[in-house]
N, C-alpha and C positions, 0 to 999 in steps of 0.2 A: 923680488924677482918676478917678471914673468912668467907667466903657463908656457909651455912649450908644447906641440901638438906633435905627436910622434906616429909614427907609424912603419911598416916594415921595412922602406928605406932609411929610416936615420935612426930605427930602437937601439943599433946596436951601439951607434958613438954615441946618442944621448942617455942611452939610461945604463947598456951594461960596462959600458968604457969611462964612467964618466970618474971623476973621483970624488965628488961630494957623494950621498948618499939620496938616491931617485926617490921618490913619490908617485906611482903612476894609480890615474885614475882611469880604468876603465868603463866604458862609459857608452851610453848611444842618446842621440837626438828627441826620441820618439819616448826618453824613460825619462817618466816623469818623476820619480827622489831621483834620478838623476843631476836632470835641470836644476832642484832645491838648493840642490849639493853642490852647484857647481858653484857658485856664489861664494858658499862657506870656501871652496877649496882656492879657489882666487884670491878670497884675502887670506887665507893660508897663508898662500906664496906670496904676496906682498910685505908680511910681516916677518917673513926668514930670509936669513942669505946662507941658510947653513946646510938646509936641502932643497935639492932642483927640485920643482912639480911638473910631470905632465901629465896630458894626458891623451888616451887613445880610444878612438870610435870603433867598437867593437862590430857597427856592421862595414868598414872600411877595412879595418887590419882581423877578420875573424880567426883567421891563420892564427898570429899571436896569441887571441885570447883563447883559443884551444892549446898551445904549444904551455898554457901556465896556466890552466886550467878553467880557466872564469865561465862559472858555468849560471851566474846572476851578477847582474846590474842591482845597482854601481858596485864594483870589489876594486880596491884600491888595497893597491903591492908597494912594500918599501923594499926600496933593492941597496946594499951596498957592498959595493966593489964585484958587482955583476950577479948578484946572486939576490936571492927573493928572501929576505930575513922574517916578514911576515904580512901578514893581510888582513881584512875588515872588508865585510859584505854588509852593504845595506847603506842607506845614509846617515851622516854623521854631521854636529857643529862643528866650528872652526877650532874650540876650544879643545873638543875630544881627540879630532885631526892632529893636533901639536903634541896632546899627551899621548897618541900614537907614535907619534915620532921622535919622544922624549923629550919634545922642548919644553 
């Protein structure tokens, strides 16, 4: 599956509405284990159809990432069935990514 880019218009139908279980990477342009990360998180999603991934640029949507606290890039939230089940700050491989999210 593709990355989906989310932001304060569509958070709520793609990540708290959704019924698979969300991946959201929070994230900015200028952070650099960001950037690393983004790669691993890309084939993430390419190798699951089980969880959505997005992601969201924390200097576009800052609202958000204050409203769930992200108070360090990158922190990557699994949500399922609208709700924040748990998180990982810092960057991570693709492999860790998955046993994050139990696959």
């Amino acid at each position: 599956m593709a990355v989906t880019k989310v932001d304060l218009m569509n958070f709520a139908t793609e990540v708290l509405q959704s019924q698979k279980p969300v991946l959201v990477d929070f994230y900015a342009d200028w952070c650099g284990p960001c950037n690393v990360m983004a790669g691993e998180i890309e084939e993430f999603s390419e190798e699951t159809d089980k969880i959505k991934v997005c992601k969201l640029n924390v200097d576009e949507s800052a609202d958000l990432a204050m409203t769930f606290g992200v108070m360090s890039i990158p922190t990557v939230i699994l949500f399922e069935k609208g709700q924040e089940v748990k998180r990982f700050v810092g960057g991570r491989e693709k492999d860790d990514i998955a046993l994050f999210c139990g696959e």
